[in-house]
MILO-352510 format. One record per atom (N, C-alpha, C, O, CB): x, y, z. Coordinates in steps of 0.1 Angstrom, whole numbers, padded with zeros to 4 digits, always signed. Glycine has a CB too. Example, Ala and Ser with C-alpha at 12.3 -4.5 7.8 and 13.67 -1.06 7.14 Angstrom:
<nodes>
+0132-0057+0078;+0123-0045+0078;+0132-0033+0078;+0142-0033+0085;+0113-0045+0090;+0128-0022+0071;+0137-0011+0071;+0129+0000+0079;+0134+0011+0080;+0141-0006+0057;
</nodes>
This chain:
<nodes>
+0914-3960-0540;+0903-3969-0544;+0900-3979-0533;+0909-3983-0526;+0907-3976-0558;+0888-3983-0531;+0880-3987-0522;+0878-4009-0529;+0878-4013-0541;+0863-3972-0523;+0877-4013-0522;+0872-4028-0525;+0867-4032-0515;+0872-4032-0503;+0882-4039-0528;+0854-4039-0518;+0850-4048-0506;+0847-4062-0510;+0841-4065-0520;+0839-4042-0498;+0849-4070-0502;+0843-4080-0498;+0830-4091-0505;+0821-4094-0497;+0839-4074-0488;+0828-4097-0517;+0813-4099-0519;+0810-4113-0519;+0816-4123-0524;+0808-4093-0533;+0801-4112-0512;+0797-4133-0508;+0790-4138-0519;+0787-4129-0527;+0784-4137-0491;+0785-4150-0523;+0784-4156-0531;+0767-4158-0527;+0767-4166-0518;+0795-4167-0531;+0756-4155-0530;+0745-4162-0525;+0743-4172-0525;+0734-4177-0518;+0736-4159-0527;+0751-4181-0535;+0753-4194-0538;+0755-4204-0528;+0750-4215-0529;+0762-4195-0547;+0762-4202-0520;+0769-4208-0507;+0771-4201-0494;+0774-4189-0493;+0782-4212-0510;+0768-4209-0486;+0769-4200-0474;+0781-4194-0468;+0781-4202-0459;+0765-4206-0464;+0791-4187-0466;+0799-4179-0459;+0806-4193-0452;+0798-4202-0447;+0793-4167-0449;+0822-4196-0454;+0826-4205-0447;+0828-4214-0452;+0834-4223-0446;+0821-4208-0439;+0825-4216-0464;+0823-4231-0471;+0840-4231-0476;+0847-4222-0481;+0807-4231-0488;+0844-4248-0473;+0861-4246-0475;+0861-4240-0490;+0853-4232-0496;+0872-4263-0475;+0872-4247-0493;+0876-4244-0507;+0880-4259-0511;+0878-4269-0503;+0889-4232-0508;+0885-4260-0523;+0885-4276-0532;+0904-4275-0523;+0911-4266-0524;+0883-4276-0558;+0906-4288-0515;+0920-4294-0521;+0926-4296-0529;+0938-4297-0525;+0922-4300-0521;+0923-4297-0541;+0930-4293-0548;+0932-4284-0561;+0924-4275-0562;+0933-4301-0549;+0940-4285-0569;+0945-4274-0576;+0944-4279-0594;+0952-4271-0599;+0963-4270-0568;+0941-4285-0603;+0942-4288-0615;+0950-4280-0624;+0945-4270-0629;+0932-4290-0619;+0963-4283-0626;+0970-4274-0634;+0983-4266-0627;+0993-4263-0633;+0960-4263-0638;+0980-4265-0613;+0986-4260-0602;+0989-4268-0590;+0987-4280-0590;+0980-4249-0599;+0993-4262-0580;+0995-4271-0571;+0993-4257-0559;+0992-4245-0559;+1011-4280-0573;+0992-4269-0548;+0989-4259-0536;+1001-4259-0526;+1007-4270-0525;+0976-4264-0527;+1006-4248-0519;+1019-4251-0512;+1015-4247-0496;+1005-4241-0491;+1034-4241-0520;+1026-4253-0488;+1021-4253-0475;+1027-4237-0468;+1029-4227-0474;+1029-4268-0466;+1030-4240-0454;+1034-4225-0455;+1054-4221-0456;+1061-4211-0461;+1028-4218-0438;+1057-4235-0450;+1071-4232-0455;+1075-4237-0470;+1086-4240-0472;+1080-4240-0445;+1066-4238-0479;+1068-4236-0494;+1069-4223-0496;+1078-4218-0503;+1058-4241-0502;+1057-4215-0490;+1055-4200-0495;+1069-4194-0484;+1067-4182-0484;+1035-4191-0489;+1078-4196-0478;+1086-4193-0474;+1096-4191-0483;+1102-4180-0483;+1086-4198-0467;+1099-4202-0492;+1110-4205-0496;+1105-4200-0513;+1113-4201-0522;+1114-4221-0491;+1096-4196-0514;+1091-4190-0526;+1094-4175-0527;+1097-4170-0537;+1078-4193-0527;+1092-4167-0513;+1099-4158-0510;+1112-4155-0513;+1116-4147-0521;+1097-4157-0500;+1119-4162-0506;+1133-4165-0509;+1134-4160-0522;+1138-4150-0528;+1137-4179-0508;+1128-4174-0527;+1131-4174-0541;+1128-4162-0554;+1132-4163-0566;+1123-4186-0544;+1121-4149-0549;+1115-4139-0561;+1105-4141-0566;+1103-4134-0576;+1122-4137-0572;+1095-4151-0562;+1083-4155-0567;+1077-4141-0562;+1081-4134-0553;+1076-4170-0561;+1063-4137-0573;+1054-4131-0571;+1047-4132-0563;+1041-4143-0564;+1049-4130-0579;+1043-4126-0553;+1032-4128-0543;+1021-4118-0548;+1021-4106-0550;+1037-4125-0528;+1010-4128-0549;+0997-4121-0552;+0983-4123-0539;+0977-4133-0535;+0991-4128-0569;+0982-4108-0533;+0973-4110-0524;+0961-4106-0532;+0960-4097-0541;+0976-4101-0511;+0947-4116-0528;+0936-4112-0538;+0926-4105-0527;+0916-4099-0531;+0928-4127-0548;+0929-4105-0516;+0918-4097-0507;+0916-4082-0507;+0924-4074-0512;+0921-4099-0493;+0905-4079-0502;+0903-4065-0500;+0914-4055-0501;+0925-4055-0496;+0899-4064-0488;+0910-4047-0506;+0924-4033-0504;+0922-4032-0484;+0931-4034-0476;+0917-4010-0515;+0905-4027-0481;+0909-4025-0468;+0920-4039-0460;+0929-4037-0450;+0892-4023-0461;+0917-4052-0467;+0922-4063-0458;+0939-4062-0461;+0947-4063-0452;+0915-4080-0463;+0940-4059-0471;+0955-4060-0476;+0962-4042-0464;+0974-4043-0460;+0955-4057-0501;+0954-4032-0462;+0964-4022-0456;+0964-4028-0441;+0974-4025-0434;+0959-4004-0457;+0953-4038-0435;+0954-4039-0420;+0971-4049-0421;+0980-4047-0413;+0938-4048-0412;+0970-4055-0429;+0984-4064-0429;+0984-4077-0440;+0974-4083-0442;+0986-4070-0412;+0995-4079-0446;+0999-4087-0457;+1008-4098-0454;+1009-4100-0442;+1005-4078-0467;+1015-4106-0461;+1023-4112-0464;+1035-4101-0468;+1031-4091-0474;+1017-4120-0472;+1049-4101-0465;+1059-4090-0472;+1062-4094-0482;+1065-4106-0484;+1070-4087-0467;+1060-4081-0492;+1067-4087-0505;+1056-4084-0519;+1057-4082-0531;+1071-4105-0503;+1042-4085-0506;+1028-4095-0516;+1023-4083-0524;+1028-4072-0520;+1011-4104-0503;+1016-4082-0534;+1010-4071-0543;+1000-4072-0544;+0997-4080-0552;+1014-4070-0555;+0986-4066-0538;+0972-4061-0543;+0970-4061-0554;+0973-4052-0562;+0968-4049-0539;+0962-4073-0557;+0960-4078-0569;+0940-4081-0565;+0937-4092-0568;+0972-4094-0572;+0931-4072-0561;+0919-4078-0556;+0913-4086-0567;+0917-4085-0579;+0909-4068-0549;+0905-4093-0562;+0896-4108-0573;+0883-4102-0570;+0882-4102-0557;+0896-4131-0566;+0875-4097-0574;+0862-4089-0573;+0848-4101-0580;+0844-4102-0592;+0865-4072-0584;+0844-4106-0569;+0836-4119-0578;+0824-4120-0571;+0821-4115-0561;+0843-4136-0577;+0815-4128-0581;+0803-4127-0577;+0795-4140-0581;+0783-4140-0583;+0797-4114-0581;+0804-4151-0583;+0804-4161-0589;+0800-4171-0578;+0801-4169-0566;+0816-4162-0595;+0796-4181-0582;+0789-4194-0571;+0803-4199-0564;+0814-4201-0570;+0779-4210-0583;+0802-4200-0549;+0813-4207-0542;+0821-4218-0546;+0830-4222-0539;+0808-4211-0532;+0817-4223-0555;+0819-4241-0564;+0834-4240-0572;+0840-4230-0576;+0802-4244-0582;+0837-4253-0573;+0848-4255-0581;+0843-4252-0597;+0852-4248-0604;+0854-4270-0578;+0836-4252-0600;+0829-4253-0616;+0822-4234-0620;+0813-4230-0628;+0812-4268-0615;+0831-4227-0609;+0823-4211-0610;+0820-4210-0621;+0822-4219-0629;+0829-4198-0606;+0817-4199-0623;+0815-4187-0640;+0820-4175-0637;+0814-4166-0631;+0796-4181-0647;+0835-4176-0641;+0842-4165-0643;+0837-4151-0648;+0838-4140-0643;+0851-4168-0650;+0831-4156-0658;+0825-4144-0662;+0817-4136-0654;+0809-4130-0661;+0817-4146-0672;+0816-4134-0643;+0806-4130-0634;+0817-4123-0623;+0813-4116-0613;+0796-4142-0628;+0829-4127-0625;+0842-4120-0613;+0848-4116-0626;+0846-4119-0637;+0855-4133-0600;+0860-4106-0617;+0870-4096-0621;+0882-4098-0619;+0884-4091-0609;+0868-4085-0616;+0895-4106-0624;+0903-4103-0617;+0915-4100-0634;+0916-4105-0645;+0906-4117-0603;+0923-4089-0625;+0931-4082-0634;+0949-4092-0637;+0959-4091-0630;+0933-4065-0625;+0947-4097-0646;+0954-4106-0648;+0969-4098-0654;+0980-4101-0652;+0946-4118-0656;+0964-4085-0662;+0977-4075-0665;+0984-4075-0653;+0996-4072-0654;+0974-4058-0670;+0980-4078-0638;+0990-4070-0627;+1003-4084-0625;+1014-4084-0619;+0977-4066-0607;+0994-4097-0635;+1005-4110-0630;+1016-4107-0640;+1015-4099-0650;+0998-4130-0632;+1029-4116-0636;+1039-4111-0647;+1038-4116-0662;+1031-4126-0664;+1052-4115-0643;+1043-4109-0673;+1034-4112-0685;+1042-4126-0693;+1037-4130-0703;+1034-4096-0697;+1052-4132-0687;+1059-4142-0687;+1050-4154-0682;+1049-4158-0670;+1072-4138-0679;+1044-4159-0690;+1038-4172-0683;+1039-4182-0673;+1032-4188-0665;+1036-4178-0689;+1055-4182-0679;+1058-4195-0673;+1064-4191-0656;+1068-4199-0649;+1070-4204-0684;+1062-4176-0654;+1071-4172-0642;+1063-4173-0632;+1052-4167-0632;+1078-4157-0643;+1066-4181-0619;+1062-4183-0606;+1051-4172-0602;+1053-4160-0602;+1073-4183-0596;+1040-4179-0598;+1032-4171-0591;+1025-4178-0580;+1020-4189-0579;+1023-4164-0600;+1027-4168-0571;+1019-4177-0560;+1005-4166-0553;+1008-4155-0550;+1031-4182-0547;+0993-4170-0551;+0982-4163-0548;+0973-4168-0532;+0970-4179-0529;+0972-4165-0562;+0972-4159-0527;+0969-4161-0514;+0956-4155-0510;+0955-4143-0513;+0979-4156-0506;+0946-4160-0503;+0938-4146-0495;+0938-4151-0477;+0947-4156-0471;+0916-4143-0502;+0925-4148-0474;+0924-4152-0458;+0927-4165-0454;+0932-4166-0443;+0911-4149-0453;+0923-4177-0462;+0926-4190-0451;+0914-4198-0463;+0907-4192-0470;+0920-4189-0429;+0917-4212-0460;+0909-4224-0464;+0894-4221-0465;+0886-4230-0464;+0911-4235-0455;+0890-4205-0466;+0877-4208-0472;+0879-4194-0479;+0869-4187-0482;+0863-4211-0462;+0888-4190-0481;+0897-4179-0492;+0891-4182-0507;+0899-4185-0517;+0918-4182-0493;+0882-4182-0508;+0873-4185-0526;+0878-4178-0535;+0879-4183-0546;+0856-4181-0529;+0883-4162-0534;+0889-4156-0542;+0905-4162-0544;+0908-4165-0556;+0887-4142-0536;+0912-4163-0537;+0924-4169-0541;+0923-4183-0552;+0927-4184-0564;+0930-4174-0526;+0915-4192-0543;+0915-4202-0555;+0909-4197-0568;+0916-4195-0578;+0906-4214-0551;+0897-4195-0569;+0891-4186-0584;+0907-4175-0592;+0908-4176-0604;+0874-4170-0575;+0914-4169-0586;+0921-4163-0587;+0933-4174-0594;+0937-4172-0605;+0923-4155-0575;+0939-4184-0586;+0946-4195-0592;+0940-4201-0602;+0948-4204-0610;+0948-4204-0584;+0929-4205-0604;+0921-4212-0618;+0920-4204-0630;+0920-4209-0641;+0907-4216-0615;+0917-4187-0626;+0918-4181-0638;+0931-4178-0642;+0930-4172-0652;+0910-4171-0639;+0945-4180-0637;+0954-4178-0638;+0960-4189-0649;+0965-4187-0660;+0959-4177-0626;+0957-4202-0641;+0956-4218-0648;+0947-4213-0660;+0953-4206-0668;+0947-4233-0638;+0937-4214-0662;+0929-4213-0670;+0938-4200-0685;+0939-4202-0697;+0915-4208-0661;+0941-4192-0679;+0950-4183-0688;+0964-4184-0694;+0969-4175-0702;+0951-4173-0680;+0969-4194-0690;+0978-4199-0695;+0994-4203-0689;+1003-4209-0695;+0977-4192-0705;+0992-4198-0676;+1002-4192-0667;+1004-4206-0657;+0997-4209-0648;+0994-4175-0659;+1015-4214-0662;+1023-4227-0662;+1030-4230-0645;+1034-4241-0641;+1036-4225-0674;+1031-4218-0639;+1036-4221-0626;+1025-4215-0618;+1027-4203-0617;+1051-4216-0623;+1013-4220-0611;+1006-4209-0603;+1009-4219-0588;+1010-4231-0591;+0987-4204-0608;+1009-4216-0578;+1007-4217-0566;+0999-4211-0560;+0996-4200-0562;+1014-4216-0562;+0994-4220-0549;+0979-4214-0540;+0984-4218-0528;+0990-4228-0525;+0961-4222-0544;+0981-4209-0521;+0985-4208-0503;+0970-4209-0499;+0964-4199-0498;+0994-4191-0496;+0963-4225-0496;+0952-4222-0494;+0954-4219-0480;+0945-4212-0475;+0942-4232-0499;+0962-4222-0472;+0962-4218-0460;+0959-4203-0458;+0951-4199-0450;+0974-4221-0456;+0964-4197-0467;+0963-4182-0461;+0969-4172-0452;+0979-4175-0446;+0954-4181-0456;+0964-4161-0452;+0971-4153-0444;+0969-4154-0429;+0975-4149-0420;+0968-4141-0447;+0960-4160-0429;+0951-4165-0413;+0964-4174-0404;+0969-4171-0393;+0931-4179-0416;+0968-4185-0413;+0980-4191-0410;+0993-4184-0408;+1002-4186-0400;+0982-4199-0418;+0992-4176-0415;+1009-4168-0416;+1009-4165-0406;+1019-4167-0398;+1014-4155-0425;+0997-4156-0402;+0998-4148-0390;+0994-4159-0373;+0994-4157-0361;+0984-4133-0394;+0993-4167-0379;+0989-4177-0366;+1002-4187-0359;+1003-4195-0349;+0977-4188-0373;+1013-4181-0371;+1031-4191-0375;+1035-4179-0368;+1046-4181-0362;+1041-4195-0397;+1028-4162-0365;+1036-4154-0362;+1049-4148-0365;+1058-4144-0358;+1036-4156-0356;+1048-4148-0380;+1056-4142-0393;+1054-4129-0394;+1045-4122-0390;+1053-4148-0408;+1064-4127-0398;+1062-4105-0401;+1048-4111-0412;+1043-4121-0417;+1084-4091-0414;+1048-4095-0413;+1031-4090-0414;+1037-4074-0414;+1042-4067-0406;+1017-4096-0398;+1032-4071-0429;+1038-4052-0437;+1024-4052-0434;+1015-4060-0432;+1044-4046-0458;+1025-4036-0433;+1014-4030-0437;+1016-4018-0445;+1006-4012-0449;+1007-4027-0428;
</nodes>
């Protein structure tokens, strides 16, 4: 199965993302380290093509398929993301990632998680752009 990419006509390409997290929290990169450690879920929301060039280890293709305004106040209803793939235990660690601080699917992906009922979410707004910039392994 195939995923791509879909921009928002709402906002221009680039636009950050919100600091913060309501409900959640955002972690730095040696949080997402130690979250590893720890058995937390890693949820990559990017592309299938973005997720085979290289990941986070560990992380699970979870894509956020949206078409929703760039804004903290989106309309979910207008994105896709498959919330059966998070664990069905609410309260169990999750942490969600995509490319970097203007990664809109990740956050959208953390809010509908928050929004769903799911008590521990973490957001790596940094991204994978960082991981790979810390020069951390990287699966493919």
């Amino acid at each position: 199965m195939m995923f791509c990419w879909v921009n928002s006509s709402a906002a221009a390409p680039g636009v950050p993302t919100p600091t913060e997290l309501p409900g959640g929290r955002i972690v730095s990169l040696q949080e997402v380290r130690d979250m590893i450690d720890a058995g937390t879920r890693i949820i990559d929301v990017r592309s299938g093509i973005n997720f085979g060039r290289g990941h986070i280890p560990g992380a699970v293709l979870v894509p956020y398929k949206g078409s929703s305004a760039k804004r903290v106040n989106f309309d979910p209803t207008l994105d896709r993301f498959p919330l059966s793939a998070l664990p069905e235990e609410k309260d169990a660690p999750v942490l969600v990632y995509s490319h970097g601080d203007t990664g809109w699917k990740s956050y959208k992906a953390a809010v509908t998680a928050i929004r769903s009922g799911y008590t521990q979410v973490s957001w790596f707004r940094d991204g994978f752009s960082t991981w790979v910039a810390a020069d951390l392994p990287v699966a493919h």
